[in-house]
C-alpha positions in Angstrom: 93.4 267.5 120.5 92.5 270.9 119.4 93.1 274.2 122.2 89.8 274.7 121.9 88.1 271.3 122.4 89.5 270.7 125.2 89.2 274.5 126.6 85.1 273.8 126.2 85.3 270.5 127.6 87.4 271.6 130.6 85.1 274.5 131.1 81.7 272.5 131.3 83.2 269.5 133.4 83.9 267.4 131.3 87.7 266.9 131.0 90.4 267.5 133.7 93.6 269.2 132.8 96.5 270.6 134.8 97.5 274.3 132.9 100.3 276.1 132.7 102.1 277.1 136.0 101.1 281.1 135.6 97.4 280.6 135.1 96.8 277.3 138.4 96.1 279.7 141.0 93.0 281.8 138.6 92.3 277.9 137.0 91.7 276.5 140.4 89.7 279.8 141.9 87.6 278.8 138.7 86.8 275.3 139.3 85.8 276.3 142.9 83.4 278.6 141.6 81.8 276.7 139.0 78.5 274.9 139.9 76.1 272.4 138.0 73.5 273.8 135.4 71.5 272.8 133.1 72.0 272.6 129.4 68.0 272.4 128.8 68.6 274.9 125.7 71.9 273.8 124.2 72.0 274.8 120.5 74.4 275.5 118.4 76.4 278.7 118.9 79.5 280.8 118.0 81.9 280.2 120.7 84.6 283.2 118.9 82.5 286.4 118.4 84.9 288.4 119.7 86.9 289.5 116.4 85.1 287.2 114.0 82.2 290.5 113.5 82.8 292.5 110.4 81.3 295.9 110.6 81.1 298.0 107.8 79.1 301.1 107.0 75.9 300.3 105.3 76.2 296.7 105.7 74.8 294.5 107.8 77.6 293.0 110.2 79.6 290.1 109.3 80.0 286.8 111.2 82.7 285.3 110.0 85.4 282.1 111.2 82.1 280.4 113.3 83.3 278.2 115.6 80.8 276.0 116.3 79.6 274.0 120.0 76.7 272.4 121.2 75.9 274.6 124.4 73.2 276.9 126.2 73.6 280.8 123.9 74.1 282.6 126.8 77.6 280.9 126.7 78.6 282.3 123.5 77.4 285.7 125.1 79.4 285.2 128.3 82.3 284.2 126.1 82.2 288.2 124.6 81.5 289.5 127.9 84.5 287.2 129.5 86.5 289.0 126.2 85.5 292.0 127.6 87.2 291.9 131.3 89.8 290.2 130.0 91.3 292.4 127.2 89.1 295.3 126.4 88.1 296.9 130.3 84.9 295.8 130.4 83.1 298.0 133.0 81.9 295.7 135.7 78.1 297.3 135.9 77.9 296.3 132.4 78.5 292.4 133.3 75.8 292.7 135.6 73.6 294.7 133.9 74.4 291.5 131.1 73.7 289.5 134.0 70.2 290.1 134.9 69.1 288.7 131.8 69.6 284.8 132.9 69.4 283.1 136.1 72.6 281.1 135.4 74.7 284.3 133.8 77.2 283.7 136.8 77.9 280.2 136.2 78.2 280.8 132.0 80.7 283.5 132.9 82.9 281.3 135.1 83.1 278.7 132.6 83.5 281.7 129.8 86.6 282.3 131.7 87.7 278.5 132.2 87.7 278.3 128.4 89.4 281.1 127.8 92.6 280.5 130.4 92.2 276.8 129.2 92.9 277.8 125.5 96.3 280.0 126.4 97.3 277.2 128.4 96.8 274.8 125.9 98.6 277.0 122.8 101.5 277.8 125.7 102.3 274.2 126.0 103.6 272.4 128.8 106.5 274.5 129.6 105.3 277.6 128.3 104.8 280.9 130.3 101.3 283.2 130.6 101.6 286.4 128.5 102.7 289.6 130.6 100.0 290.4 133.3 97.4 287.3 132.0 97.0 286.0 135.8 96.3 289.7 137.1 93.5 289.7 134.2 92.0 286.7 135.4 92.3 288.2 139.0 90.2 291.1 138.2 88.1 289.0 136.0 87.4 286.3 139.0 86.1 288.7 141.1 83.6 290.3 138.9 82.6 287.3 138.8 82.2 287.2 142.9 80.2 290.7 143.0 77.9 288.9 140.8 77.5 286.1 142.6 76.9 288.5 145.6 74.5 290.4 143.9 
């Protein structure tokens, strides 16, 4: 099955998977954190924003490579903010500025998260390793996600 299928499956509760040694510890953080919601407003979304947005000067911006699931949008935007403390130093106000927006923000951004450790997992295989530093990511990522949660 397809890194990705399963990574969205995983992430809402729908599939169990062990991952990759490097990643258990933030994967099982994760799961403890994620509680029920609804998906009342599920549409279809782009679940890869991050990099698939052309910009050019004096065009309108680009969405291209749509990946497409059936879930609430604010997942697709926790999936970009999840992008953002991941790889690109996301400053933490900013996620909970992001946050105040929806009442279930903190529960879209754990599962954000799921999918995203899910998907290296899957593409690293069974024996395969986390990139250099991935685990601290999700670290730093996870508690975020707490101060949110506090908030």
């Amino acid at each position: 099955m397809h890194p990705w299928v399963v990574a969205d499956r995983v992430a809402w509760g729908e599939q169990d998977i062990d991952v990759i040694d490097d990643l258990a510890a933030p994967f099982s953080t994760l799961r403890e954190l994620r509680r029920p919601v609804t998906q009342d407003t599920a549409q279809l979304v782009h679940g890869e924003l991050t990099g698939n947005v052309l910009f050019a000067p004096d065009y309108v911006p680009a969405v291209i490579d749509f990946s497409p699931y059936w879930r609430p949008p604010v997942f697709a935007e926790a999936i970009v903010v999840a992008d953002g403390l991941l790889w690109f130093d996301l400053p933490s106000d900013l996620v909970t500025a992001a946050g105040r927006s929806h009442p279930e923000w903190p529960q879209m951004l754990v599962r954000a998260l799921i999918f995203r450790l899910v998907a290296h997992s899957e593409h690293a295989g069974p024996a395969g390793r986390a990139h250099s530093g991935e685990p601290d990511r999700y670290a730093r990522a996870i508690e975020v996600v707490r101060q949110l949660a506090r908030s």
